[in-house]
VOTORTOR-923530 format. One line per field, with one value per residue: x, y, z of N, C-alpha, C, CB in turn; residue in one letter; residue number from 1. Coordinates in Angstrom, 1 decimal. Atoms other than C-alpha are relative to their C-alpha. Glycine has a CB too. Example, Ala and Ser with C-alpha at 12.3 -4.5 7.8 and 13.67 -1.06 7.14 Angstrom:
# residues 2
n.east = (0.9:-0.9)
n.north = (-1.2:-1.1)
n.up = (0.0:0.0)
ca.east = (12.3:13.7)
ca.north = (-4.5:-1.1)
ca.up = (7.8:7.1)
c.east = (0.9:-0.8)
c.north = (1.2:1.1)
c.up = (0.0:0.8)
cb.east = (-1.0:0.4)
cb.north = (0.0:0.5)
cb.up = (1.2:-1.4)
aa = (A:S)
i = (1:2)
This chain:
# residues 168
n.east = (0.5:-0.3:0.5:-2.1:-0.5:-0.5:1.2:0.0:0.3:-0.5:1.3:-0.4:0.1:-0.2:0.5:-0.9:-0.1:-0.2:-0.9:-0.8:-0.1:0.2:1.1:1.6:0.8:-0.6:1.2:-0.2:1.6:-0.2:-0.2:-1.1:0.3:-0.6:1.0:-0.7:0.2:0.5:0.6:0.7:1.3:0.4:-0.7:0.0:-1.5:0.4:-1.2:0.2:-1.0:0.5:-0.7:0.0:1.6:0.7:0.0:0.5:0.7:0.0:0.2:0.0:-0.6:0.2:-1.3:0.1:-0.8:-1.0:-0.9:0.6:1.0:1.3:1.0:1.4:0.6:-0.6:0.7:-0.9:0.0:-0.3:-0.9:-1.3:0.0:-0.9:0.2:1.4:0.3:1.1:0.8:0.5:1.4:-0.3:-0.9:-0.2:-1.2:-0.4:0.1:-0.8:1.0:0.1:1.0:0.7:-1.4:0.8:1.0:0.0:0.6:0.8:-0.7:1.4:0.5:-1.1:0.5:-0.7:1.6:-0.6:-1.1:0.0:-0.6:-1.3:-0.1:-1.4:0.1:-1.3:0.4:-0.3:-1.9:0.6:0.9:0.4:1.3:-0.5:1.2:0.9:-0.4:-1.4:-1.2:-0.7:-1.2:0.1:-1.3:-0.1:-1.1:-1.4:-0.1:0.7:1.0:0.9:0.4:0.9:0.8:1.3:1.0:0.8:1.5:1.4:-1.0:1.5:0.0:-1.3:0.5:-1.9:0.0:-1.3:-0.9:-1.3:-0.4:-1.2:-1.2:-0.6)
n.north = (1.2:1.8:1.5:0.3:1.2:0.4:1.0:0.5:-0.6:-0.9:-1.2:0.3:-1.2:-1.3:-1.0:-1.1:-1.5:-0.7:0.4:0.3:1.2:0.5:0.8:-0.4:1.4:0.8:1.0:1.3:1.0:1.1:1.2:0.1:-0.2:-1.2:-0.8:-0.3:-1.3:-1.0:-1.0:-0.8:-1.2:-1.1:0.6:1.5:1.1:1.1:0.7:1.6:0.6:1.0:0.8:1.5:0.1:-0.6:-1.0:-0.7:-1.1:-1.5:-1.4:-1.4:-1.1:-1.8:-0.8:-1.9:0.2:1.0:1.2:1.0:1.1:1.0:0.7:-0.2:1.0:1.0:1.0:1.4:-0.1:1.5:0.1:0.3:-1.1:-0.5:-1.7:-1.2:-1.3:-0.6:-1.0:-0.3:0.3:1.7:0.8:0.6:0.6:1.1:0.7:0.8:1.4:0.4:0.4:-1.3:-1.1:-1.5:0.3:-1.1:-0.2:-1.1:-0.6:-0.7:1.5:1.0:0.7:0.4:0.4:0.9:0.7:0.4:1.1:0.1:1.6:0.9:0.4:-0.6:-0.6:-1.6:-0.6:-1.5:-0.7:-1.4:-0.6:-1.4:-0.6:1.3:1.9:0.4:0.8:1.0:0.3:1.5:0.6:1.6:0.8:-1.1:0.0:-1.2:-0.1:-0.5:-1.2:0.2:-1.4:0.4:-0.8:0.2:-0.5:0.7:0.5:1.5:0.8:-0.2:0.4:-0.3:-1.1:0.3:0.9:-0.7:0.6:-0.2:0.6:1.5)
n.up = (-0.4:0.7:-1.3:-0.3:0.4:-0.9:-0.6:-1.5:-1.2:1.0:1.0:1.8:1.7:-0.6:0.9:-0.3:0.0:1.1:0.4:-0.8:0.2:-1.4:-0.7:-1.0:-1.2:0.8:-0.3:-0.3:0.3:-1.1:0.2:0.2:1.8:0.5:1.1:1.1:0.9:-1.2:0.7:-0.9:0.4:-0.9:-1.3:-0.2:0.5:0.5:0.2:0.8:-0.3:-0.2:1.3:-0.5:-0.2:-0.7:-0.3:1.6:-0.2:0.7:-1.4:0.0:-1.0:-0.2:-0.2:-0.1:-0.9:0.6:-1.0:-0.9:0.9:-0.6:0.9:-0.1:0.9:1.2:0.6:0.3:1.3:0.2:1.1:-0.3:0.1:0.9:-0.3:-0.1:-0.2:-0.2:0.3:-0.8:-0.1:0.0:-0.1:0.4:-0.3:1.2:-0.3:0.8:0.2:1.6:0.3:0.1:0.0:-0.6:-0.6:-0.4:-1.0:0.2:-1.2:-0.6:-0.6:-0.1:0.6:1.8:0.8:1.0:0.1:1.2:0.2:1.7:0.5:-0.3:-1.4:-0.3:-1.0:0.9:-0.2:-0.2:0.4:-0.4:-0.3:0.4:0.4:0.2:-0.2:-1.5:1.2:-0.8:0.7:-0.1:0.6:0.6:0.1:0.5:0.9:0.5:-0.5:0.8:-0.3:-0.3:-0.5:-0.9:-0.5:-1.0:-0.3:-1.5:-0.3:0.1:1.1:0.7:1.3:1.0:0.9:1.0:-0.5:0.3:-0.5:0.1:0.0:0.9)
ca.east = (7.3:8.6:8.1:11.5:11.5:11.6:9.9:9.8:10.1:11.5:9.4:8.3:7.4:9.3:8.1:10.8:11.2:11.7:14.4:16.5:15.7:15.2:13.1:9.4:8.1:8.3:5.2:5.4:2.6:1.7:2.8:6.0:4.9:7.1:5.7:6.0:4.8:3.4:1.3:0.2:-2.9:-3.8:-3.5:-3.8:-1.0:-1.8:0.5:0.6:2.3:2.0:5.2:5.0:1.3:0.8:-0.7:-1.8:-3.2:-3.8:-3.9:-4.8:-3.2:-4.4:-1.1:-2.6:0.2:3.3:5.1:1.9:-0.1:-3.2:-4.9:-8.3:-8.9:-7.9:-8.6:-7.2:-6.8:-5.8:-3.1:0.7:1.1:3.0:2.1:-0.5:-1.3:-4.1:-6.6:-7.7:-11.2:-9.6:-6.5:-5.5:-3.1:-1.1:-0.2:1.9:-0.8:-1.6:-5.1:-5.8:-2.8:-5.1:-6.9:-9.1:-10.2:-12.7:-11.3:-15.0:-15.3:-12.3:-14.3:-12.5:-14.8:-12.8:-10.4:-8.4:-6.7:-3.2:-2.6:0.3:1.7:4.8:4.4:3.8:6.9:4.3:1.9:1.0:-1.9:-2.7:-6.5:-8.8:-6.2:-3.2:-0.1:1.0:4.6:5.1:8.4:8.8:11.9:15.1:13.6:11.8:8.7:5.2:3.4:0.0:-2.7:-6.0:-9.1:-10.4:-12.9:-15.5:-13.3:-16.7:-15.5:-12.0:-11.1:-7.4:-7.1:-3.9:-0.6:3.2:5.5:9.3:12.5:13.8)
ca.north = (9.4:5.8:2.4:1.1:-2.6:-3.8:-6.7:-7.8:-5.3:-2.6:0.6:-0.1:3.5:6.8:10.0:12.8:16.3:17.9:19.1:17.9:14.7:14.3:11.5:12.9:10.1:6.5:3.8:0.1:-1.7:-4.7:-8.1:-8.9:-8.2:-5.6:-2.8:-2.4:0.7:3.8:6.8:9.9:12.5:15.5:14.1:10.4:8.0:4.8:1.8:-1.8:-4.6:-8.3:-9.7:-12.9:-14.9:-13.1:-9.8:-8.8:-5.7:-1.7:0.9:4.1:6.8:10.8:12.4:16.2:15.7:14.3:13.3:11.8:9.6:8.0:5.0:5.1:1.8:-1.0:-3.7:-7.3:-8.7:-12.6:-11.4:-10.9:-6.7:-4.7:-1.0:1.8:4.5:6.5:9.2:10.6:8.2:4.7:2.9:1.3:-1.5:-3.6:-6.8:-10.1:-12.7:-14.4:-13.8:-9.8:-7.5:-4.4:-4.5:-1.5:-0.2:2.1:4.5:5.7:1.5:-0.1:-2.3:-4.2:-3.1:-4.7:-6.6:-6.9:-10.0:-9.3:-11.7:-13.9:-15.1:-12.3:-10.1:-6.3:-3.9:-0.6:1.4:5.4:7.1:9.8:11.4:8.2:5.6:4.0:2.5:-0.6:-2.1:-6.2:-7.8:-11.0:-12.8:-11.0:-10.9:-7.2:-6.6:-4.7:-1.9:-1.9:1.2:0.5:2.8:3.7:5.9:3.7:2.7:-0.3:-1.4:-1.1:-2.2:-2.5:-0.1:-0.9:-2.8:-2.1:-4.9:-3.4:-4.4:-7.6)
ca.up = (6.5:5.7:6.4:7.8:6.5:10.2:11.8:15.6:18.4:16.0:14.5:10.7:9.9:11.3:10.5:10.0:10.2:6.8:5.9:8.7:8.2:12.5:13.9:15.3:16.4:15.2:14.9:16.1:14.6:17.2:16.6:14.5:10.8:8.9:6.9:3.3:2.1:3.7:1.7:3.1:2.5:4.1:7.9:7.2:6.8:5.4:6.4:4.5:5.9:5.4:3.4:5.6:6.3:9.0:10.1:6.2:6.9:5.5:8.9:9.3:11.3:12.0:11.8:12.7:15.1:13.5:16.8:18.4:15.7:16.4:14.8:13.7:11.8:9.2:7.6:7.3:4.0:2.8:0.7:0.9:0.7:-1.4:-1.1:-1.1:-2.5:-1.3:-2.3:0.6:0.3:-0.7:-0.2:-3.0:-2.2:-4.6:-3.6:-3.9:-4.8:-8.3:-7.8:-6.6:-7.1:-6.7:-3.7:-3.0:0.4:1.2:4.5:5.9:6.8:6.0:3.9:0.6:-2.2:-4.7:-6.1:-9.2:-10.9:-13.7:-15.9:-15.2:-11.7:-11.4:-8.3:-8.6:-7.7:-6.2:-6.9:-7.9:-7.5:-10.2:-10.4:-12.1:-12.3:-10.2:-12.3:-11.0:-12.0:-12.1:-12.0:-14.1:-12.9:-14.4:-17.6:-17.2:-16.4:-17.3:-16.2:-15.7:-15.8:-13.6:-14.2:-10.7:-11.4:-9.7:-7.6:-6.9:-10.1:-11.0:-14.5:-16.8:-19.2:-20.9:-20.0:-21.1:-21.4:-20.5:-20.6:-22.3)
c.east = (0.6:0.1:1.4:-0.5:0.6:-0.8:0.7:-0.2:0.6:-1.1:-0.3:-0.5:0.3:0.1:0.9:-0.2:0.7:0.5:0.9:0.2:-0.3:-0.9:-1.0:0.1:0.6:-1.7:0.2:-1.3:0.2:0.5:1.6:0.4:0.8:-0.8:0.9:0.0:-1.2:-0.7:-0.6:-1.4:-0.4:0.8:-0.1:0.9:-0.4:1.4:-0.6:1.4:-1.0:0.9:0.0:-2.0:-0.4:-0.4:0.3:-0.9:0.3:-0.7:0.1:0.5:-0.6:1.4:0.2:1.2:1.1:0.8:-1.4:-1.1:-0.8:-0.6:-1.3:-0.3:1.0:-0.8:1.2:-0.5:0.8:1.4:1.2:0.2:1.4:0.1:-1.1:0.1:-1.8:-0.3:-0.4:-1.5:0.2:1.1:-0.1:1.7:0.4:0.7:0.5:-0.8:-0.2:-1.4:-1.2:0.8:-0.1:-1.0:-1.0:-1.0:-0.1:0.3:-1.5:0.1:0.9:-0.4:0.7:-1.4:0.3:1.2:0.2:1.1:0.9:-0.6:1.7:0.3:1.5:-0.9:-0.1:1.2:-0.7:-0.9:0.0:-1.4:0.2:-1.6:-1.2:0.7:1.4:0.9:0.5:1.2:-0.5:1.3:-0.3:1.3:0.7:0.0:-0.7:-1.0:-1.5:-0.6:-1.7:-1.2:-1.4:-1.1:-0.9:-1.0:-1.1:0.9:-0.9:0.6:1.5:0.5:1.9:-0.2:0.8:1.3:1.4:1.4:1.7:0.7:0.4:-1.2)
c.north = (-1.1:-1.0:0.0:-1.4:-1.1:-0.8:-0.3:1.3:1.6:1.2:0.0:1.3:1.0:1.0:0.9:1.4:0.2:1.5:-0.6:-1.5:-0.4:-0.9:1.0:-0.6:-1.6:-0.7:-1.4:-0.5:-1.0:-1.2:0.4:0.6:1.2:0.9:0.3:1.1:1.0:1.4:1.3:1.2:0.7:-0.5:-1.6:-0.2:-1.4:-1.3:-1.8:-0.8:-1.6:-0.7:-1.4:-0.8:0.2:1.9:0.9:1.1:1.4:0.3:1.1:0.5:1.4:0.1:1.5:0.1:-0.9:-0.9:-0.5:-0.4:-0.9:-0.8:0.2:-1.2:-0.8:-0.7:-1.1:-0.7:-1.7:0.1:1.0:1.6:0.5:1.5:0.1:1.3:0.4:1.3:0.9:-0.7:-1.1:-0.3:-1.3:-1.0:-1.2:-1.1:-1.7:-1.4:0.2:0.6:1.5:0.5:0.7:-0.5:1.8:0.1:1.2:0.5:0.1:-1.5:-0.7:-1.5:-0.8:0.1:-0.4:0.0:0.1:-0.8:0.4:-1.3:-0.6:-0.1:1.2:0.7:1.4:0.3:1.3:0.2:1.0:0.0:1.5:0.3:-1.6:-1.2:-0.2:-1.0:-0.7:-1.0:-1.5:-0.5:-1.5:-0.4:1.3:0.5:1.4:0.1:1.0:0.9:0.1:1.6:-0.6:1.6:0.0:0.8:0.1:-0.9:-1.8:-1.3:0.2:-0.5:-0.1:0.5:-0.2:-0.9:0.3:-1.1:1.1:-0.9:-1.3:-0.6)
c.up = (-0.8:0.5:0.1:0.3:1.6:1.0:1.9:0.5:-0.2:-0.2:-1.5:0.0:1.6:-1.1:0.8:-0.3:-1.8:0.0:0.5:0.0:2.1:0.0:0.8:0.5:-1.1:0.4:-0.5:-0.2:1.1:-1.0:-0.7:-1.6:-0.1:-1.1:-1.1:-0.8:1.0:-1.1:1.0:-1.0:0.4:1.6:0.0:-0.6:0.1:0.2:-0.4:0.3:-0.1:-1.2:0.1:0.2:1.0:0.4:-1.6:0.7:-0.5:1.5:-0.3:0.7:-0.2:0.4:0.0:0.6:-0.2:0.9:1.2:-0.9:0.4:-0.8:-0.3:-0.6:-1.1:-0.4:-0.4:-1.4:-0.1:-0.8:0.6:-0.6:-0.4:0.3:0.0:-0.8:0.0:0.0:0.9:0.4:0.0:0.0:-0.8:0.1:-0.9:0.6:-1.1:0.0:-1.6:-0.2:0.2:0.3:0.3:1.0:0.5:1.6:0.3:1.7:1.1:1.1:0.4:-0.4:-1.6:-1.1:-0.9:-0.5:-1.5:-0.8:-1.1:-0.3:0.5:1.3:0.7:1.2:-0.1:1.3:0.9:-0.8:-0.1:-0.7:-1.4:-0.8:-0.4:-0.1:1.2:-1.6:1.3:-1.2:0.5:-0.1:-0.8:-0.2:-0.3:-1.5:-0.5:0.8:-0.6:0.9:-0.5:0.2:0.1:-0.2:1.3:0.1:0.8:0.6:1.1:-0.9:-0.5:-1.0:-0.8:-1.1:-1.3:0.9:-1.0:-0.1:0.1:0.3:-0.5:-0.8)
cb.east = (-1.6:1.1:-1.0:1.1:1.4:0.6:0.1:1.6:0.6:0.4:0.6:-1.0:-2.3:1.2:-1.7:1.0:1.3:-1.1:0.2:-0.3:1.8:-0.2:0.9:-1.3:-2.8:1.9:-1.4:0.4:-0.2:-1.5:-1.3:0.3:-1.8:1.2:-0.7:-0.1:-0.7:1.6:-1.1:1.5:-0.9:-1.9:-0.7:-1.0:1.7:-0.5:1.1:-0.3:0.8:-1.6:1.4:1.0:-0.5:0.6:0.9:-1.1:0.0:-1.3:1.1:-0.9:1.7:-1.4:0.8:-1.4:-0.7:0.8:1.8:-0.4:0.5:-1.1:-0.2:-0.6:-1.0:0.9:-0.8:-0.2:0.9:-1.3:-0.7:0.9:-0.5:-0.5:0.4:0.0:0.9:-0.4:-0.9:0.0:-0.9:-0.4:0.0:-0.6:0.0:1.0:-1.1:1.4:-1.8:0.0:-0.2:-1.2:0.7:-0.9:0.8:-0.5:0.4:-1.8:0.8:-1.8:-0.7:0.4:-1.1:0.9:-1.1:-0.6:-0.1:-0.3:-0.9:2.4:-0.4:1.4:0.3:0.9:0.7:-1.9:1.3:1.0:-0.8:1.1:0.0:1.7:0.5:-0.7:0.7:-0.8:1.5:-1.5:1.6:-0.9:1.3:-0.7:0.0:1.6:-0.3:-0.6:0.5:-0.9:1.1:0.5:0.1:0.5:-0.6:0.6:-0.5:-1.7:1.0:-1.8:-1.3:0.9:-1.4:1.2:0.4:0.7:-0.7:0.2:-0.2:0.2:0.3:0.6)
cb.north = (-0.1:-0.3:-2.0:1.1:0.5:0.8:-2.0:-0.7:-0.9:-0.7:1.7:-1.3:0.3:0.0:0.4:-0.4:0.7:0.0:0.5:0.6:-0.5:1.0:-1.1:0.0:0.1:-0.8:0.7:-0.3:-1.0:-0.3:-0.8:-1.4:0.4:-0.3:1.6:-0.9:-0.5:0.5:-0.6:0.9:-0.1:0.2:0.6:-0.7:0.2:0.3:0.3:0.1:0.7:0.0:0.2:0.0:-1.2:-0.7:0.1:-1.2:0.1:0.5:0.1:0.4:0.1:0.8:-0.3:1.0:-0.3:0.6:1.0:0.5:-0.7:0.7:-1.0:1.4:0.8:-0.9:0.6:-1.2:1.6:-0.9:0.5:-1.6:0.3:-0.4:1.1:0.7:0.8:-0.3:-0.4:1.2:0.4:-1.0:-0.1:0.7:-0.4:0.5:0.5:0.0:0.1:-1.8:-1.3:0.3:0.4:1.0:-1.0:0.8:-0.5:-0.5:1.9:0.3:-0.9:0.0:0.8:-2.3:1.1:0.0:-1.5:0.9:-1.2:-0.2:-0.1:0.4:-2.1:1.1:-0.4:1.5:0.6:1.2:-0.1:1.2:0.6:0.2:1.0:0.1:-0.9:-1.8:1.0:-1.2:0.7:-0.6:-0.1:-0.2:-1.4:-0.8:-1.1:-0.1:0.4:-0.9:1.0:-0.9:1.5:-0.3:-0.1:0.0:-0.2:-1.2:1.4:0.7:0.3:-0.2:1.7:-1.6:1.1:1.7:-1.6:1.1:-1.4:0.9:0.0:-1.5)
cb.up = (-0.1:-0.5:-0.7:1.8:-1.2:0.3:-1.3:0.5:1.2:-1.3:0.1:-1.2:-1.4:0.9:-0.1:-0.5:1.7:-0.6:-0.4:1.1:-0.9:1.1:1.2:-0.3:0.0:0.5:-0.6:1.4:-1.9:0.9:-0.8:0.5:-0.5:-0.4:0.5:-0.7:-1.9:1.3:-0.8:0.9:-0.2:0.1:1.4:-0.4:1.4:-1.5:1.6:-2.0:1.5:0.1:-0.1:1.8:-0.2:0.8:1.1:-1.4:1.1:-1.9:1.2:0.0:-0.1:1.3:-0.9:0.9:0.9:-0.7:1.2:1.4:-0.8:0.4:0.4:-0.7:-0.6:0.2:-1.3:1.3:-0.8:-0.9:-1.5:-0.8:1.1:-1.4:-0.9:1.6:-1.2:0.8:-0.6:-0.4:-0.8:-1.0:1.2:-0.9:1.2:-1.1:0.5:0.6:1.1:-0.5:0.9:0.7:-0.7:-1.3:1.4:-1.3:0.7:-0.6:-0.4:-1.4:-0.9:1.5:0.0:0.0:-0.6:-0.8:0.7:-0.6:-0.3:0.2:-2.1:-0.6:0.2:-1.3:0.9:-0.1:-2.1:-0.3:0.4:-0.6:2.0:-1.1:-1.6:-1.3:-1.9:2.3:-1.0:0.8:0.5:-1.1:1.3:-1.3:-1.0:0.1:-0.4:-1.4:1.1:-0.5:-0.7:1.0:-1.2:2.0:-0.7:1.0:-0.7:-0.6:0.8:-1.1:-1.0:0.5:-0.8:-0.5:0.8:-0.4:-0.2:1.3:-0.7:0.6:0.9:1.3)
aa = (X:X:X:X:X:X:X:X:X:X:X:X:X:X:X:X:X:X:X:X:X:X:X:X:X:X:X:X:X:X:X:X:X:X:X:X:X:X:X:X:X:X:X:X:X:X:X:X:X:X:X:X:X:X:X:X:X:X:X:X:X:X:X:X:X:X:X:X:X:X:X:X:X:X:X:X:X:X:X:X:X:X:X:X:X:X:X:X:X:X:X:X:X:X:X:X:X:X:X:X:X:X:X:X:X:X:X:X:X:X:X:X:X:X:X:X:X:X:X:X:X:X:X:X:X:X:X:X:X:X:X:X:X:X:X:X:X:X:X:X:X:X:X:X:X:X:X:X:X:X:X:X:X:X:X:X:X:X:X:X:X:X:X:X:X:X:X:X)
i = (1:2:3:4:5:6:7:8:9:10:11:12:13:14:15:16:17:18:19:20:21:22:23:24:25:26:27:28:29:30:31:32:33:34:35:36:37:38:39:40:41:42:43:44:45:46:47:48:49:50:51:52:53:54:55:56:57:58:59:60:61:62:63:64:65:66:67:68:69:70:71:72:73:74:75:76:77:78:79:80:81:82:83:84:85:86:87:88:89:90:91:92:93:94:95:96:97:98:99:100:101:102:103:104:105:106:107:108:109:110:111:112:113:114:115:116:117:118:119:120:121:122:123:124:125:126:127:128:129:130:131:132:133:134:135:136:137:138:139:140:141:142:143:144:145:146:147:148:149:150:151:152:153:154:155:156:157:158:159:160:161:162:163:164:165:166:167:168)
């Protein structure tokens, strides 16, 4: 699976055959928005798209069935989308706003149970997923960047743990 960086009347995420690399299927979100990042988990495939101000949104897909994927749900969101990664329970999505870089969303609802603010106005770079927290990268201009570890534990309450500056 990957998003494919492609806005208008295009497919942002085709899911391929392993190892062959072949096209399955392909999935056209509606409208014109491109997707920026895509996670998967058992049979759910999580896609995040919203680089422009329209059509911010985290979607769900059941992918028991790799060449015929089915929605089940989302959630629309005020903020300018970066990635995903998800747990199998929330979709944590990082995000290119000053003000909630981690956004988390809860799958059952598709509910935002919370939000959480860096410091400084750089944009994050991704997200991973790994047991109680998510590492989120940050670029800052050409001069580096920082790195970021989120306790999600409660993922109610999400929290910064530590911080990293790299490069320059």
């Amino acid at each position: 699976y990957f998003a494919a960086h492609e806005s208008g009347p295009g497919a942002e995420v085709v899911i391929l055959e392993i190892p062959s690399l072949a096209p399955v299927a392909t999935i056209n979100l509606p409208g014109s928005t491109a997707a920026n990042g895509v996670d998967l988990e058992g049979n759910t495939l999580v896609v995040v798209r919203g680089y422009d101000n329209t059509e911010k949104e985290v979607v769900f897909y059941n992918v028991s069935d790799p060449a015929s994927p089915v929605y089940f749900g989302g959630a629309d969101t005020d903020y300018l989308l970066d990635d995903v990664a998800y747990n199998g329970t929330y979709a944590f999505v990082s995000a290119f706003d000053d003000t909630s870089e981690l956004t988390v969303i809860r799958e059952s609802d598709f509910s935002v149970i919370d939000t959480l603010d860096l410091s400084g106005t750089a944009n994050t770079d991704g997200i991973v997923w790994d047991g109680s927290f998510v590492y989120l990268g940050k670029s800052i201009n050409d001069a580096g960047g920082e790195l970021y570890k989120v306790d999600v534990s409660n993922p109610s309450n999400v929290s910064l743990t530590s911080e990293l500056e790299v490069g320059d």
